[in-house]
C-alpha positions as a Python dict, from the first residue, in 0.01 Angstrom:
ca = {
    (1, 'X'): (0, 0, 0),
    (2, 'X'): (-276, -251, -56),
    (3, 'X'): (-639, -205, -101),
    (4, 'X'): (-675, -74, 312),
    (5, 'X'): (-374, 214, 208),
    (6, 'X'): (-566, 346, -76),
    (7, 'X'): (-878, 375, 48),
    (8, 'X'): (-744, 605, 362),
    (9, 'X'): (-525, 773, 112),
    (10, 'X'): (-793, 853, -123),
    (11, 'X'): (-1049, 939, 128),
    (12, 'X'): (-771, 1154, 306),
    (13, 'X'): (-667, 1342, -31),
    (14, 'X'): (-1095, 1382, -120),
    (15, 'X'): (-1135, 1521, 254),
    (16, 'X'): (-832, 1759, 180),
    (17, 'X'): (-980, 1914, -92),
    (18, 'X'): (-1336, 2035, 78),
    (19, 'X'): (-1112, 2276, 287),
    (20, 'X'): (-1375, 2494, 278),
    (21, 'X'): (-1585, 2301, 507),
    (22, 'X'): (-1541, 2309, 910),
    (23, 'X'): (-1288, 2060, 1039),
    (24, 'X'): (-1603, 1870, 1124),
    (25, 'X'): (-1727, 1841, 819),
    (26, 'X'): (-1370, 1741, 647),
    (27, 'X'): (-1380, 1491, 911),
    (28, 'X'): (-1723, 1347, 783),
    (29, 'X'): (-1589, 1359, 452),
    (30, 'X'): (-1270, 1129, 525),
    (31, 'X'): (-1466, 906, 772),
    (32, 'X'): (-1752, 878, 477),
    (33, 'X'): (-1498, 839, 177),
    (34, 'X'): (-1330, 493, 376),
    (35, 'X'): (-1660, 365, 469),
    (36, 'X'): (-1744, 415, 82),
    (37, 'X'): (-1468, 292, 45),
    (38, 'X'): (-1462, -61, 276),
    (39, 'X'): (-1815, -61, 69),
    (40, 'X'): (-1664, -95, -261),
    (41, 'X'): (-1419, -369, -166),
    (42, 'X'): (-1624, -576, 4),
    (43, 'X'): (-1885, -585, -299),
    (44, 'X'): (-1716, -564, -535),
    (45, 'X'): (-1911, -298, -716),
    (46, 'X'): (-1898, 47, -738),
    (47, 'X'): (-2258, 78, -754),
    (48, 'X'): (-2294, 60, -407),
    (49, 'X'): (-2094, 318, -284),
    (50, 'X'): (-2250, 571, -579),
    (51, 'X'): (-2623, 506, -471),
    (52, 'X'): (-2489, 540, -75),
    (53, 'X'): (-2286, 874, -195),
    (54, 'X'): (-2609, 938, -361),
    (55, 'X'): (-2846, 858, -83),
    (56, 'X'): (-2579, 1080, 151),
    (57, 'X'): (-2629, 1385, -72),
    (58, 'X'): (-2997, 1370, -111),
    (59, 'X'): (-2987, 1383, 290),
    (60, 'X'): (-2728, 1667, 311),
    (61, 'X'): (-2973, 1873, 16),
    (62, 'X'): (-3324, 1788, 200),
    (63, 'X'): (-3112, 1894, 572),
    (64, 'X'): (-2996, 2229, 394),
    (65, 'X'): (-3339, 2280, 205),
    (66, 'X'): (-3565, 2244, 511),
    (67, 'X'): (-3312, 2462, 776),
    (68, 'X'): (-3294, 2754, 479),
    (69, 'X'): (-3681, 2744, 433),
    (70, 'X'): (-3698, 2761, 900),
    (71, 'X'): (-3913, 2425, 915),
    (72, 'X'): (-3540, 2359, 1101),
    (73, 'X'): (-3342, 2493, 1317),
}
């Protein structure tokens, strides 16, 4: 399968299981679980892809915080 096959398959099984999300966001899920992924093997590191994943969240969180409170729309 190689390193290219498990990243798609891992980012494809991770996307799976957020069915509860639109088909847009599974989508952004698999698309943002292989770039995490090409991320990781071309560092070498996992920390990369945590403080991305981390950096991802904090944006999804402060979206979500600021459209509940109406400063968005």
């Amino acid at each position: 399968m190689g390193s290219v096959g498990a990243i798609v398959l891992t980012a494809f099984l991770w996307a799976i299981l957020h069915i509860q999300y639109s088909i847009y966001g599974i989508a952004t899920i698999l698309v943002m679980g292989v770039i995490f992924g090409i991320v990781r093997l071309k560092t070498g590191s996992l920390w990369s892809s945590m403080i991305m994943h981390a950096f991802w969240n904090f944006g999804a969180t402060l979206v979500m915080a600021l459209y509940s409170s109406g400063v968005i729309e």
